[in-house]
C-alpha positions as CSV (number, residue, x, y, z in Angstrom):
1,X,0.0,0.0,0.0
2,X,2.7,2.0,0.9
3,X,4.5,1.6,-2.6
4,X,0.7,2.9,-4.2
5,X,0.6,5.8,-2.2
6,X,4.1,7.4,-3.4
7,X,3.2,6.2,-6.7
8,X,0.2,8.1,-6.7
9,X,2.4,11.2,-5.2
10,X,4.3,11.1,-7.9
11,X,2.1,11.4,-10.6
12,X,-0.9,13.9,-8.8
13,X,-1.3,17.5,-9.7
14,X,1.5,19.8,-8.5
15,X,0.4,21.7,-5.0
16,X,-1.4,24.9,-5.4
17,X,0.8,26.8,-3.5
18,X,3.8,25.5,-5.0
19,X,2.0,26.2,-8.5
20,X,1.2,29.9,-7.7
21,X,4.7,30.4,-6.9
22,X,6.0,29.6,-9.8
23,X,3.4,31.8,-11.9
24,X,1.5,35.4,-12.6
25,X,-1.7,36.0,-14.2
26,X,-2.4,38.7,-16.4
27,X,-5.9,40.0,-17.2
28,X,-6.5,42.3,-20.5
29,X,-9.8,43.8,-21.7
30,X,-9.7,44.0,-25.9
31,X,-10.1,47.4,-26.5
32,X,-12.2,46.2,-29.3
33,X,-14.9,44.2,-28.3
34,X,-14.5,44.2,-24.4
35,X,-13.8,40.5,-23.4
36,X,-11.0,40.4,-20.8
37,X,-8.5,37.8,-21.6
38,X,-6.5,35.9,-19.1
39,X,-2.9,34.8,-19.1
40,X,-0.3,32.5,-16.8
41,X,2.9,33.3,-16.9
42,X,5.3,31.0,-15.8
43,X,7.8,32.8,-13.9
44,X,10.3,29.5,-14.6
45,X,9.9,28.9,-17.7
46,X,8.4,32.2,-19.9
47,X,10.8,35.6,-19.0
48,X,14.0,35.9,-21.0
49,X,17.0,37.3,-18.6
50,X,18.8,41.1,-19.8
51,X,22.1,40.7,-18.6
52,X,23.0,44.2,-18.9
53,X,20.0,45.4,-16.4
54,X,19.8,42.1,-14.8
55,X,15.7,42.4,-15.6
56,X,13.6,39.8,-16.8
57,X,10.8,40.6,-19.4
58,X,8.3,38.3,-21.5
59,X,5.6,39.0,-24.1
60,X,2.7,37.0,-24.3
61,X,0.3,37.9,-27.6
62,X,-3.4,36.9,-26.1
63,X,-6.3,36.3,-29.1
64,X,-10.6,36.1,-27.5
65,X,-12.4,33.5,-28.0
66,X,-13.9,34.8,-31.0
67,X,-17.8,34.9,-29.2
68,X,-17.9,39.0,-30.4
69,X,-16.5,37.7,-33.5
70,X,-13.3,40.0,-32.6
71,X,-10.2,37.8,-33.7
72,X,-7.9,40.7,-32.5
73,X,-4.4,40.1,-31.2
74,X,-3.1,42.2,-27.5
75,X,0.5,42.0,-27.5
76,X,1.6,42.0,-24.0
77,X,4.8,42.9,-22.4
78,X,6.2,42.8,-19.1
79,X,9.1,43.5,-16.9
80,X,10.0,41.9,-14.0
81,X,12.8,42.4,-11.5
82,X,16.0,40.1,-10.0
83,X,13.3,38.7,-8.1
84,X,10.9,37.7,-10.9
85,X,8.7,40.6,-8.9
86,X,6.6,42.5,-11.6
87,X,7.8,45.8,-12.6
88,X,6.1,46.9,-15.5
89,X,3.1,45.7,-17.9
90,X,2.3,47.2,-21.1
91,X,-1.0,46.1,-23.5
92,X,-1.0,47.1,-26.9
93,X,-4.7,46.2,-28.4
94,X,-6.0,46.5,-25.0
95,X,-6.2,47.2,-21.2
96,X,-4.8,45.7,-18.2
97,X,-7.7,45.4,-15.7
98,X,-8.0,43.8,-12.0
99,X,-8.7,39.8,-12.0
100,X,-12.7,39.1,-12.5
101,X,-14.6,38.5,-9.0
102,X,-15.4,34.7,-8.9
């Protein structure tokens, strides 16, 4: 039973904490149409390092889900510090907003 039970640790969904750690959400509203657009960033994985500021910085290029029939593209770009902390966050196609109320 013992053997089963690490098995089944090994292959079960990472922790939410641990997940939320290693990740920021963006929300955009399309200047368009309206819809606000969400986006993970994987703070491990997605920023590209400027080793002459020592900054990190990723783009992400969000598209709706077509509902409004708007097919347009928000480029998004972002700068982060040494410690992956946002710094900066720029749309272009759209809006930053606050994350939705659940």
């Amino acid at each position: 039973m013992n053997l089963i039970k690490r098995l089944g640790a090994v292959f079960a969904a990472p922790n939410q904490a641990q997940f939320d750690k290693r990740s920021h959400w963006v929300y955009v509203r399309c200047q368009r149409c309206g819809e606000i657009l969400a986006a993970r960033i994987d703070l491990s994985n997605d920023l590209s390092i400027d080793y002459d500021t020592h900054e990190y910085t990723a783009q992400k290029v969000l598209v709706g889900s077509g509902e409004n029939r708007c097919f347009q593209r928000i480029h998004v770009h972002m700068r982060f510090d040494k410690q992956k902390r946002l710094l900066d966050i720029d749309a272009d196609g759209g809006e930053v907003v606050d994350p939705p109320a659940d």
